[in-house]
N, C-alpha and C positions, 0 to 999 in steps of 0.2 A: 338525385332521381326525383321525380313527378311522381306525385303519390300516385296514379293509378296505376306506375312505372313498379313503386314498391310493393302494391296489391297485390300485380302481376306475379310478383316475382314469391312473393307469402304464399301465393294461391296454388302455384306451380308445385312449390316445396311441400305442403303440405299434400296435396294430391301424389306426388313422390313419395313419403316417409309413410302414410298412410296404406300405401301398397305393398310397403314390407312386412306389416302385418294380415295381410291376404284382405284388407277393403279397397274396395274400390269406391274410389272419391271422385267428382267434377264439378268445374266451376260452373255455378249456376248465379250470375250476376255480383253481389256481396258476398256472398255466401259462397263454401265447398260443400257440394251436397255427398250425403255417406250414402250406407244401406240405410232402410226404411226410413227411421222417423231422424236419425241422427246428421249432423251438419257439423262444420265449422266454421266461426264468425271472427272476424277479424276487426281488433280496434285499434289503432294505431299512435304510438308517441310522438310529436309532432314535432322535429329537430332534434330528434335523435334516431340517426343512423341504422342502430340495430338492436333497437327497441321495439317492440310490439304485445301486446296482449291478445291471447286467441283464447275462444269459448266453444268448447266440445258441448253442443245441445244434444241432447237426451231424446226428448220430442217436441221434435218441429211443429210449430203449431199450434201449440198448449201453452195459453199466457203464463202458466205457473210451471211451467217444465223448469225439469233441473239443466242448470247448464253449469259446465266447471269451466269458472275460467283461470288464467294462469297468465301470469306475465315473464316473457323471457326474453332473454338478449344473447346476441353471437359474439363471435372473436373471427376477423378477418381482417385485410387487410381493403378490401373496397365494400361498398355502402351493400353491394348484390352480396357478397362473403358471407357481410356480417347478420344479415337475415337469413341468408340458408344455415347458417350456423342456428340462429335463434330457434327455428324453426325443427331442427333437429336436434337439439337438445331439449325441446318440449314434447316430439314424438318419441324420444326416449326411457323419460322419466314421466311424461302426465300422459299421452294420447295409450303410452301400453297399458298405464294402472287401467284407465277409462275401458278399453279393448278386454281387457280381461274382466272389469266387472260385467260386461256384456255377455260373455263368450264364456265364461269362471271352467276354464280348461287348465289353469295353472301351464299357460304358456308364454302367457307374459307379463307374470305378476304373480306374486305370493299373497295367499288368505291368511288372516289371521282374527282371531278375535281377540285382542287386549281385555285382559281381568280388567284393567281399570276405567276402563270404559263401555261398561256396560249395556247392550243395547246395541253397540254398534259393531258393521264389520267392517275391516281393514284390509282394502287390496293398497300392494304397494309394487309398483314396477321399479327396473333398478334404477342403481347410480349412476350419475352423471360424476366421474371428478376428472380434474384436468390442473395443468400447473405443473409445478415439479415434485417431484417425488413423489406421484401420485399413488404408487402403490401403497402405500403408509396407511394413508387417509381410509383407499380402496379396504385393504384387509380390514380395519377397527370397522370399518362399516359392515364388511360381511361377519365379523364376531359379536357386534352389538347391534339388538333391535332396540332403536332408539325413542319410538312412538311411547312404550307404556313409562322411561321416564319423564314424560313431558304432559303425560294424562290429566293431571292433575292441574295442570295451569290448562291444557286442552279446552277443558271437560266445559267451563264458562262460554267459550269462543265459539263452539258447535250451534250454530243460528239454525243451519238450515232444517227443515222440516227430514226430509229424505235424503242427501247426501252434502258432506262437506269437503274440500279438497283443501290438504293441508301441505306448501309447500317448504321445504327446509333447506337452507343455503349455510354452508358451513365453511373455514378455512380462513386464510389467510395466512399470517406467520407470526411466530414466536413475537408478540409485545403489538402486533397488531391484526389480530385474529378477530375476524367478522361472522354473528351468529345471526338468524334472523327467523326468523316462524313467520307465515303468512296464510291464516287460514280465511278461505273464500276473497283471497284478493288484498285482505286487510292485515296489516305487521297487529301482532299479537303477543305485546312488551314483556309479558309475565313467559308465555314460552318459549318467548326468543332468549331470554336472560336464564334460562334454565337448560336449555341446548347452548347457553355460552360456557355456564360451569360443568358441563361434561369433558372428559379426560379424552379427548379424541386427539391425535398428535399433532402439534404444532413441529413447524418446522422454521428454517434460515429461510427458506425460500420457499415463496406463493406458489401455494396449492388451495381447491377451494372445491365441495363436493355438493350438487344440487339432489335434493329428493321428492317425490312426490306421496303422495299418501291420499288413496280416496276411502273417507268413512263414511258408509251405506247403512241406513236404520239396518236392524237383520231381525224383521218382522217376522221371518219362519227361518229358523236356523238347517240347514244343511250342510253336509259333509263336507269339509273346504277338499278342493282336488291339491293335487301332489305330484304335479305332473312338471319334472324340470325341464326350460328351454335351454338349446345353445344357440340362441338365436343372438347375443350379446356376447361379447368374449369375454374369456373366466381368466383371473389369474389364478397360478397354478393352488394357492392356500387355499380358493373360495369353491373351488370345482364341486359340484353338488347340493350346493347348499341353495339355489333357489332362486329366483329373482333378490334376493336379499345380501346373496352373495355376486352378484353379477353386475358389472360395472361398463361402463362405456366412457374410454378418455379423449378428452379433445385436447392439445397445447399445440402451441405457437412453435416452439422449442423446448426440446430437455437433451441434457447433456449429463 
């Protein structure tokens, strides 16, 4: 495809995936323009397929605006697949954390404030896992919050002034099992290697669980809401538990 064949086709998906959270998106040149001041900006991998990086902007306009960006890739089997996949696995796990610190209705994303990190708050929209046997993965995810053990190596990496997005990729299989931390874009060695030594289940066969996390200064603390969605399908052990418990699978095959 012709990069402005691939734009096309990013620009589409995201003004799609963006609706299912009740905005309305359109494409306004480079850019997917949202409500008010918010966009999305597309930077793209160059020779690779269903690679891309998108940046949810905050305020348009404002040289110093926060803007989260994230880098994600699909699973398909044509070059069009493998971007409406990317593209829907980043409206999943990063555009609902984003959508909910906007909106903080606790509908599409959990608040939290971590003890160990001080200062800041934590919305986190759900899981992404896929592979085989993904309920495994899915359930230790909905029983452990994995943010305050990783605070600690976090806590250095938080650059930005007013919000950081920290994203987490987990899985593989028993003896080759991939951890990775990336906060603001940048892998972050100390708590990638600390989300490796957690006890989350490996298995014989490839499963792999993506997360997002966005932490906002919480300059006046407020009530976090409580409000659960089913806007994501639950398995039956997570029911209630929250965006924290609430997963969305994508695979190729499971048998």
């Amino acid at each position: 495809m012709r990069p402005q064949e691939r734009l096309a086709v990013i620009q589409r998906s995201v003004v799609r995936e963006m609706a299912r959270y009740g905005q309305e998106f359109h494409v306004e040149g480079e850019l997917v323009r949202g409500p008010g001041s918010t966009a999305v900006a597309v930077r793209e991998h160059p020779g690779d397929g269903g690679h891309v990086d998108l940046g949810y902007v905050l305020e348009l306009g404002r040289a110093d605006g926060p803007v989260v960006w994230d880098c994600t890739a699909g699973l398909g089997k044509t070059e069009e697949e493998k971007l409406d996949s990317a593209v829907r696995m980043w409206a999943t796990t990063t555009a609902s954390a984003v959508v909910e610190l906007t909106e903080r209705r606790g509908a599409h994303g959990d608040h939290y404030r971590p003890e160990a990190l001080p200062g800041w708050h934590a919305v986190q929209g759900p899981a992404a896992v896929f592979g085989f046997g993904s309920e495994r993965l899915a359930g230790w995810l909905a029983d452990h919050q994995v943010l305050p053990d990783l605070a600690a190596a976090l806590g250095p990496e938080l650059t930005g002034p007013e919000i950081n997005g920290v994203k987490l990729f987990l899985g593989g299989r028993t003896g080759e099992d991939v951890a990775e931390v990336r906060v603001n874009g940048e892998v972050a060695e100390a708590a990638s290697a600390a989300l490796r030594a957690l006890p989350w289940p490996r298995g014989e066969r490839l499963c792999w669980a993506r997360l997002f996390v966005l932490l906002a200064r919480d300059r006046a603390p407020e009530p976090v809401p409580e409000v659960p969605t089913t806007a994501v399908p639950l398995p039956a052990r997570a029911a209630g538990r929250g965006a924290l418990g609430r997963w969305w699978r994508a695979r190729r095959a499971e048998r």
